[in-house]
C-alpha positions as CSV (number, residue, x, y, z in Angstrom):
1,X,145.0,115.6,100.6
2,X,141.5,113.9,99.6
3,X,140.6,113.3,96.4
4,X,136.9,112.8,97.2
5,X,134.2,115.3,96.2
6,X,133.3,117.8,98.7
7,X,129.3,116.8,97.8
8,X,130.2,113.5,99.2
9,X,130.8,114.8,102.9
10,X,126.7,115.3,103.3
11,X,125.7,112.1,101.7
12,X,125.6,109.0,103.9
13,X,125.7,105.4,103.0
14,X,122.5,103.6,102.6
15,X,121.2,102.7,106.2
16,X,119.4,99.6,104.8
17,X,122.5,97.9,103.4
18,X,124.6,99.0,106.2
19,X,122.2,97.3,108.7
20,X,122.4,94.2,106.1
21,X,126.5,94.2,106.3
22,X,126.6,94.3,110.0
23,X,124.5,91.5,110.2
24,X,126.9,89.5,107.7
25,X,129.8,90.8,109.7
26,X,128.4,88.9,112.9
27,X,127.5,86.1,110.9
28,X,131.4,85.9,109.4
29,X,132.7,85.5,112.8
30,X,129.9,82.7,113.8
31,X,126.9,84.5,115.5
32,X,123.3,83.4,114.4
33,X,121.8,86.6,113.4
34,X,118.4,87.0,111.7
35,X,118.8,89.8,108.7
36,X,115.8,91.8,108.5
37,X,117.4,94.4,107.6
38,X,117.2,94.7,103.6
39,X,113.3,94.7,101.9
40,X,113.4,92.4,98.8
41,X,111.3,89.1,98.4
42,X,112.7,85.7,99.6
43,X,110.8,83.8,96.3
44,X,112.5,82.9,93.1
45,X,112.1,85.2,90.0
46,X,108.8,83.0,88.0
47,X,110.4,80.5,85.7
48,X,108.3,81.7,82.6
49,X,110.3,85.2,83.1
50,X,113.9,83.3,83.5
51,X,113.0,80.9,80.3
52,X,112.2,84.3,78.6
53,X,115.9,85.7,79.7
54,X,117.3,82.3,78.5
55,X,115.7,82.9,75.1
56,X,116.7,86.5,74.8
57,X,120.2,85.5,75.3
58,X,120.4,82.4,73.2
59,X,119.0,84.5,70.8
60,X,121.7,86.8,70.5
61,X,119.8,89.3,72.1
62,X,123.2,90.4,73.9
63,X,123.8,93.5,72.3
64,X,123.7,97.4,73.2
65,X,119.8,98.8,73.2
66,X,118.6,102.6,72.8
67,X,119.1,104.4,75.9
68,X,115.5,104.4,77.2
69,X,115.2,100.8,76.2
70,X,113.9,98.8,73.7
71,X,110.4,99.3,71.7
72,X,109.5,96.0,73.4
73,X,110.0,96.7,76.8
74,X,108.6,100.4,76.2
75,X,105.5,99.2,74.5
76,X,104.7,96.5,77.3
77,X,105.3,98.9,80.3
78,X,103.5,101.6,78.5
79,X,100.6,98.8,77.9
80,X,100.8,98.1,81.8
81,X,99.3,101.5,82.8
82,X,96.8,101.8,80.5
83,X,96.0,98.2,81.6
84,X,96.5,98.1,85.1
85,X,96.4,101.9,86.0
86,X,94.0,103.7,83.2
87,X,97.1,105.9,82.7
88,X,97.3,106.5,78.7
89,X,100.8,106.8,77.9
90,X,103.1,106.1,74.4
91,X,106.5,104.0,74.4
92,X,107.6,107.4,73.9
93,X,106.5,108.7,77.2
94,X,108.4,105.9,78.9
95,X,112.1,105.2,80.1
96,X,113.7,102.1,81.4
97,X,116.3,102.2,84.0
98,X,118.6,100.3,86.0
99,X,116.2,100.0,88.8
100,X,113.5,102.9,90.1
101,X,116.4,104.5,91.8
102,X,118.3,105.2,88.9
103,X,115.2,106.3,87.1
104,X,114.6,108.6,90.3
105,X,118.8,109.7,90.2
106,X,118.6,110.5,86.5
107,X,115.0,112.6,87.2
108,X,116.8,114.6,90.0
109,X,119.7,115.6,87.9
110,X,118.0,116.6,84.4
111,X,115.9,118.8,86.7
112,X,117.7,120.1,89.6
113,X,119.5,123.2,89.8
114,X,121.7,124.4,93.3
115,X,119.3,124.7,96.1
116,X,115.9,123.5,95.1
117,X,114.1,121.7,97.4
118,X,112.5,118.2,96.8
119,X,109.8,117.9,100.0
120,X,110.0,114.4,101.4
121,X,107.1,113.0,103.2
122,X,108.8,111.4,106.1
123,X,108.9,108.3,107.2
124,X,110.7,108.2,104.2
125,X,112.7,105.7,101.6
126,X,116.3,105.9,103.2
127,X,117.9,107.2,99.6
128,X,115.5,109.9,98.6
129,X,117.4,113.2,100.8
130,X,121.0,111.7,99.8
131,X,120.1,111.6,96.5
132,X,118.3,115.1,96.5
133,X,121.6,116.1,98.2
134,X,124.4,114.8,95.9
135,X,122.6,116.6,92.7
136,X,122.9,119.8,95.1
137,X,119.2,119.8,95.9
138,X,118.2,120.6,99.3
139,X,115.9,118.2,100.9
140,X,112.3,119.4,102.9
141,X,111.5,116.9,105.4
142,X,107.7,116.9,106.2
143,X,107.0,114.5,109.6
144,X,103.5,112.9,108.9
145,X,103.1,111.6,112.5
146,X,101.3,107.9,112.9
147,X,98.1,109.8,114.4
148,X,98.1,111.3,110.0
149,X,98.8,107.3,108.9
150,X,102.0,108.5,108.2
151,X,100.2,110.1,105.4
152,X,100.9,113.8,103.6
153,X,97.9,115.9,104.3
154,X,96.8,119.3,102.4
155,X,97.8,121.7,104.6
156,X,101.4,120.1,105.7
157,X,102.1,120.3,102.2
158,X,100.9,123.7,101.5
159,X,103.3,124.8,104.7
160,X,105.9,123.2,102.8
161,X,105.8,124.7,99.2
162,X,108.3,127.6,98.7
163,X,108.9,129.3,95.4
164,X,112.6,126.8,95.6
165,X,110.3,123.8,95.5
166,X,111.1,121.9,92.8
167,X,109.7,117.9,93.7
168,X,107.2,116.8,95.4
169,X,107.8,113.0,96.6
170,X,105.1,110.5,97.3
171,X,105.8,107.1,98.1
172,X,102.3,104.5,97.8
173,X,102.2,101.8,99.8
174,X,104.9,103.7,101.4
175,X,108.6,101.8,102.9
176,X,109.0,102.0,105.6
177,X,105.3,102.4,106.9
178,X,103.1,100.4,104.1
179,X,100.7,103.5,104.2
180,X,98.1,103.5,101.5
181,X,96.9,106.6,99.5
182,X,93.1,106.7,99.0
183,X,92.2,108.6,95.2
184,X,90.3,110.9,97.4
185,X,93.6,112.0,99.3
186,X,95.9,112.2,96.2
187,X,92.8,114.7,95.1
188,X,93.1,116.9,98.1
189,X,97.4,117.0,97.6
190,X,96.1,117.4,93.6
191,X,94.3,120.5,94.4
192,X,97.0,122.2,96.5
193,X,99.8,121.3,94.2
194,X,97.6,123.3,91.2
195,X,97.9,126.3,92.8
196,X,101.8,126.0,92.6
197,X,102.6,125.1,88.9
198,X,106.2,124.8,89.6
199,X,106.4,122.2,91.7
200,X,106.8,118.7,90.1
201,X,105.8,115.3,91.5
202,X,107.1,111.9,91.9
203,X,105.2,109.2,92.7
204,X,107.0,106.1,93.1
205,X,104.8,103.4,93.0
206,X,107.0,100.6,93.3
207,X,104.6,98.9,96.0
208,X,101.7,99.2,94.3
209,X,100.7,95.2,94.2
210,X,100.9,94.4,97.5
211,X,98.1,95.7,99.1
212,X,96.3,94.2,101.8
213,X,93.0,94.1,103.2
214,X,91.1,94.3,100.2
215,X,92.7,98.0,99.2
216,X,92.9,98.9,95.4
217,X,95.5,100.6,94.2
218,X,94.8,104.3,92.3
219,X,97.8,105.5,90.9
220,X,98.9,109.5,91.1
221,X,98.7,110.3,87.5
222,X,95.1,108.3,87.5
223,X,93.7,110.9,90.3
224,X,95.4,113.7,89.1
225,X,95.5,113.7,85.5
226,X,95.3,117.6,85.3
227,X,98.9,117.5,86.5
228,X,100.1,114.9,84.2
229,X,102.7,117.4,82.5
230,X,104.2,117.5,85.6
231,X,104.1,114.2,86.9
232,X,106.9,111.3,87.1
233,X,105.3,107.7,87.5
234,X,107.9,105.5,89.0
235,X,108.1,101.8,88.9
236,X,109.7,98.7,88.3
237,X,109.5,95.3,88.3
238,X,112.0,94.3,91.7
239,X,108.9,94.1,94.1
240,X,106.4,92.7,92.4
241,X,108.2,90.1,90.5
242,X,110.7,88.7,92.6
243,X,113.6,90.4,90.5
244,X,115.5,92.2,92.6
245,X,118.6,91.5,91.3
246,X,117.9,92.2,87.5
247,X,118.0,95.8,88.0
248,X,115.4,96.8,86.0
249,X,112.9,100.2,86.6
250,X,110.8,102.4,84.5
251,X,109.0,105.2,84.1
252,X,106.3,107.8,82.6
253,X,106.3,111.5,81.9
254,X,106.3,114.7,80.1
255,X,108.0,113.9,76.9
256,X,111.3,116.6,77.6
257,X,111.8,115.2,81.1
258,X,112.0,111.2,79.3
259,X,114.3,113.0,76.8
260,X,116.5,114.6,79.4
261,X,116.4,111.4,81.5
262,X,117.9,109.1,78.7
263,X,120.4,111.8,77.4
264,X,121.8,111.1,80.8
265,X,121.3,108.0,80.4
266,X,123.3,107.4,77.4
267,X,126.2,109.0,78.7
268,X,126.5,107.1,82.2
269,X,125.4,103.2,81.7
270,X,124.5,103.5,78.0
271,X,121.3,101.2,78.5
272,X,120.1,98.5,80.9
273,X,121.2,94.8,80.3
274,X,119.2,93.9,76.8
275,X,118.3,90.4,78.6
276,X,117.2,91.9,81.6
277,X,114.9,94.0,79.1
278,X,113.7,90.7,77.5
279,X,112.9,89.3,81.0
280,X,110.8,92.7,82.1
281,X,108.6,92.2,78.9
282,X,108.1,88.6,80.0
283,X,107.0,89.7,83.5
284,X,104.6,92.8,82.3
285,X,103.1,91.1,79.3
286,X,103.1,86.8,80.4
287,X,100.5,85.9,83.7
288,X,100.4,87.2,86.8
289,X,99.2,84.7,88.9
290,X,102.6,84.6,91.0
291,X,102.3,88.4,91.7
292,X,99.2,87.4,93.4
293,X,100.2,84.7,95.5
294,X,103.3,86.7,96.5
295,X,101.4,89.2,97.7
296,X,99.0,86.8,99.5
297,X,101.7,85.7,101.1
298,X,103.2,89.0,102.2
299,X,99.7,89.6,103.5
300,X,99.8,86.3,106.3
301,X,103.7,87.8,106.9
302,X,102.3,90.8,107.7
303,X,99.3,89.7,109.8
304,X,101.8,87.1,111.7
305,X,104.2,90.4,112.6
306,X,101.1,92.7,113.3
307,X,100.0,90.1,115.8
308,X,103.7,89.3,117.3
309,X,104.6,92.5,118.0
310,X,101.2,93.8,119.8
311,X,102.1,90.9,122.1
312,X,106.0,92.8,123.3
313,X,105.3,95.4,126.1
314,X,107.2,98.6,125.1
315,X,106.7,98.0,121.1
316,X,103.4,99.9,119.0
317,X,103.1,98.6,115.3
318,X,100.3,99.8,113.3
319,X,99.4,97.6,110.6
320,X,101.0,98.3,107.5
321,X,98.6,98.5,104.2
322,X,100.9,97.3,101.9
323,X,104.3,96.8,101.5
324,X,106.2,94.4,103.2
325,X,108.0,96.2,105.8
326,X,106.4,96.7,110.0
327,X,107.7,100.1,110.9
328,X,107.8,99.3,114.6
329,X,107.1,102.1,117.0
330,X,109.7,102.2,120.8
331,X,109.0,105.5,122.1
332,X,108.8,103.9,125.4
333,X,112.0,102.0,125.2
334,X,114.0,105.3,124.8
335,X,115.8,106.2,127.9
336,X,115.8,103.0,129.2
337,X,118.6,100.6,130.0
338,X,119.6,97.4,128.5
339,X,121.3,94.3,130.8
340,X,124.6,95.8,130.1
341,X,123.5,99.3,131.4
342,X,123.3,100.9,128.5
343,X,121.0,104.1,128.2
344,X,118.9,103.4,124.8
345,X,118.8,107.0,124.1
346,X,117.4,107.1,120.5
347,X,116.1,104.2,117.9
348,X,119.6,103.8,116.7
349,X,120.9,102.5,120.0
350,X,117.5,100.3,120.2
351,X,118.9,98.9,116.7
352,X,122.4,97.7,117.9
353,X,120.5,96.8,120.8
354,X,118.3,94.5,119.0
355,X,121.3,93.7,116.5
356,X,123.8,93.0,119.5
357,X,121.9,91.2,121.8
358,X,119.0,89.7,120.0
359,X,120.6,89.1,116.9
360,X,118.4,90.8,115.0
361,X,119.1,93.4,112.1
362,X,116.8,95.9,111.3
363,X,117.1,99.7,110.7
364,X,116.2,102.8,113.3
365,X,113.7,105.1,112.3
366,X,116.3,107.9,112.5
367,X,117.2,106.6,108.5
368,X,113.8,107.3,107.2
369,X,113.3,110.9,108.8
370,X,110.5,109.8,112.0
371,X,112.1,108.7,114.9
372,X,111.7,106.6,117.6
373,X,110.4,103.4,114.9
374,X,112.9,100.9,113.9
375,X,111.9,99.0,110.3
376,X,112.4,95.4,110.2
377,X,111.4,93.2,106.5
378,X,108.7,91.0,106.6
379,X,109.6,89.9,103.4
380,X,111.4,86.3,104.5
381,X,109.6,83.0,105.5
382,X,106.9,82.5,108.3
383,X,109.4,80.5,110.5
384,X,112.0,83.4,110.5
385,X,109.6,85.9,111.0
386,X,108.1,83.8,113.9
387,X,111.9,83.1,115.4
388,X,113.1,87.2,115.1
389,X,109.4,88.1,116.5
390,X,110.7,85.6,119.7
391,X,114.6,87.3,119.7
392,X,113.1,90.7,119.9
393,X,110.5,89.7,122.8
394,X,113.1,88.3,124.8
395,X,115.5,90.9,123.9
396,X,113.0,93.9,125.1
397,X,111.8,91.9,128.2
398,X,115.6,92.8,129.6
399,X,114.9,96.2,129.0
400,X,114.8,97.8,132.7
């Protein structure tokens, strides 16, 4: 007899991670694989935020915190929007997680009831529908086809609101696809979601420093104010900072939502790791001239992929505007067969493919809702990038 939950049997395991272990796997037994497979940045976290974490700690800093975090770290995220996004905010708006996934976890499960429907924008971030699906939520996938920018338009989401619509999810600069939204396109999804008051929105804005080509970044809540008391901004500081690892997200709403959010909070993880606190308070409120070059950096990666992959016969790639992620079109690939003979019906066998034979990991479209793309991470060094650009040209030139 199992003794696992029956809402486990229609969640699946992150795609992103698994493409990340098979990798590993081939590396254990000696093959030279390339991982690009898992999106988080290749620098170091900036020393001034680690000497920060080494003073917190030293200081005897080590102890529990109040669910939704400390009045430091509160005060200096709720500072950040009104400095960097014109959104006007109190510490009391604002709740600190364990990373913008757990702030989006906790948000779905103060506010969904059996059978509401979250509409996800798709290509999609691989996690949103399981999530939506383990609180009992059923997930709307909405295609926005390449010929959109992989972007939402009005009228898709008016043809998706039903009276079960609970969430809206927006994703800017999107993962997989780096799509950008303009203010004037949040304003058009604005005015459609006025005319349904019940539906709420989260706009995860993780992304939102590494833009490219000169773009600017306008939050949700800064083009849609009118809907703030219904509006979730997501952050955090894993992308922009180099912190994956320190597990650290936030976020800004309607005051009952933040309440129900750390109620729930304080009864699964009690807080996030006070030093990790200390750290995100060093990183929001200290300089921020290595969040620039970062995403200077991530802007030649990007260019360097864009250019690669044009060059590969069967591949389409349109250049991401922010983000650092290429969501690689291989429509024509599908059908065709690899050296072995192998028919690559869908983008998961041009994965394995890719994995198997050109030793390089990355993650089929299929994952984030649009198919046929694969997503590789163009957030690792120039040289790698160039060598897995090479491994995947080789590896498609076999393709008969």
């Amino acid at each position: 007899m199992s003794y696992i939950a029956s809402r486990l049997s229609v969640v699946k395991p992150s795609a992103s991670m698994a493409a990340s272990q098979a990798a590993k796997a081939l590396r254990a037994k000696g093959v030279d694989v390339i991982d690009l497979g898992l999106g988080e940045p290749d620098f170091p976290t900036p020393l001034h935020i680690i000497d920060a974490a080494h003073f917190a700690a030293k200081a005897g800093q080590t102890l529990y915190t109040a669910a939704a975090g400390t009045p430091e770290v509160r005060e200096a995220v709720a500072r950040k929007f009104r400095r960097e996004n014109g959104l006007d905010y109190t510490a009391d708006d604002i709740v600190v997680a364990n990373g913008a996934k757990q702030i989006i976890f906790n948000a779905l499960m103060a506010t969904l009831e059996t059978g509401d429907e979250a509409i996800l924008p798709a290509p999609y971030f691989v996690s949103y529908p399981e999530m939506v699906k383990l609180l009992g939520g059923t997930p709307v996938v909405v295609e926005c086809p390449e010929t959109t920018g992989f972007r939402l338009t009005p009228s898709l989401l008016e043809k998706a609101i039903t009276p079960r619509t609970k969430w809206l999810f927006l994703n800017m600069p999107g993962n997989p696809s780096g799509t950008v939204y303009s203010e004037s396109d949040l304003k058009a999804l604005g005015a459609v979601l006025a005319k349904h008051p019940h539906v709420l929105v989260l706009s995860d804005e993780i992304y939102e420093h590494i833009l490219f080509d000169g773009r600017e970044f306008v939050s949700f809540g800064k083009a849609c104010p009118e809907l703030k008391e219904r509006t979730l901004i997501v952050n955090g500081v894993s992308k922009s900072y180099a912190m994956t690892g320190w597990r650290v997200g936030y976020a800004a709403g309607p005051a009952p939502l933040v309440k129900a959010m750390s109620t729930i909070q304080s009864q699964s993880c009690t807080s996030v790791c006070s030093i990790a606190q200390a750290a995100t308070v060093a990183a929001l409120n200290g300089p921020q001239d290595e969040v620039a070059r970062f995403r200077k950096a991530f802007e030649a990666r990007r260019n360097l992929v864009v250019d690669g992959i044009r060059k590969i016969n069967g591949l389409t790639l349109s250049p991401p505007e922010g983000a650092f992620y290429a969501y690689i079109g291989c429509a024509s690939l599908i059908g065709r067969k690899t050296p072995k003979g192998v028919v690559l019906e869908d983008d998961v066998a041009v994965a394995n493919y890719l994995l198997n034979d050109g030793r390089v990991a990355s993650v089929p479209g299929v994952a984030y809702g649009l198919s046929p793309y694969f997503r590789i991470s163009t957030a690792t060094s120039e040289e790698v990038l160039t060598e897995a650009i090479a491994r995947i040209n080789a590896a498609i030139a076999q393709v008969e």
